[in-house]
C-alpha positions, 0 to 999 in steps of 0.5 A: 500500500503507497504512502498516499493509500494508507493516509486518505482513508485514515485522514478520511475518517478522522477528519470527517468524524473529528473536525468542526472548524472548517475541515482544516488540520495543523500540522506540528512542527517539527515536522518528522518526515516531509514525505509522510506529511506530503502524503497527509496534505494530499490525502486530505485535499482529495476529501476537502480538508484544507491543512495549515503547517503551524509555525512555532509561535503559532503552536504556542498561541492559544488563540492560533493553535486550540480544538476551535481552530483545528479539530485534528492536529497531527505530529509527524515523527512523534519521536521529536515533539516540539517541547520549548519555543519560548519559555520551558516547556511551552509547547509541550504545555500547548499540546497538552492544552490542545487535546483536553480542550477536546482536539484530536491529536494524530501522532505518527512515529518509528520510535519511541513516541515523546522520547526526543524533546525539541527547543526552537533556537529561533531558527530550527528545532534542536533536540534537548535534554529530555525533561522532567516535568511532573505529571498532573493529577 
């Protein structure tokens, strides 16, 4: 099955069951694998859904990045998730934000999923130190 077969039936029913705001979707960065999220964004345009890649200020932006605005958002490589843009653990904070505020988060890896946190230097993502957050009750 081709990368762009595996994707359309999936983002088909995710997006149709999940999406409120306009079938649109985020993607987050740092994008993982450019092919994998090619394939998403052809997928989707075949069943009408529009895709918007986030910038990182923008993931970490309330009133950008919430279900409201995005039913789906999907994270392509999980293994790297975005984890600081600004202030430690910001985006880490905003993802978490995102899916208790009913968003639906897709993410796809190889790996370990969450194991390699990233901080953007202003100019790319950089993989940092995994950090120790405690969890909430």
């Amino acid at each position: 099955m081709t990368e762009r077969r595996f994707w359309l039936p999936l983002l088909a029913l995710v997006g149709l069951c999940r999406l409120s705001a306009g079938l649109e979707l985020a993607l987050i960065p740092p994008v993982g694998d450019e092919r994998v999220a090619a394939a998403i964004r052809s997928a989707a345009a075949e069943v009408g859904i529009s895709v918007a890649t986030l910038e990182p200020a923008q993931v970490i932006d309330p009133a950008r990045f919430s279900a409201a605005v995005y039913g789906l958002a999907v994270l392509v490589g999980g293994e790297r998730y975005p984890d600081t843009v600004i202030e430690e653990g910001d985006a880490a904070a905003a993802l978490e934000r995102y899916v208790e505020g009913g968003g639906a988060l897709l993410v796809t890896g190889a790996g370990p999923v969450f194991s390699r946190p990233q901080r953007w230097s202003g100019s790319e993502w950089r993989t940092s130190p995994a950090p120790v957050r405690r969890a909430h009750p």
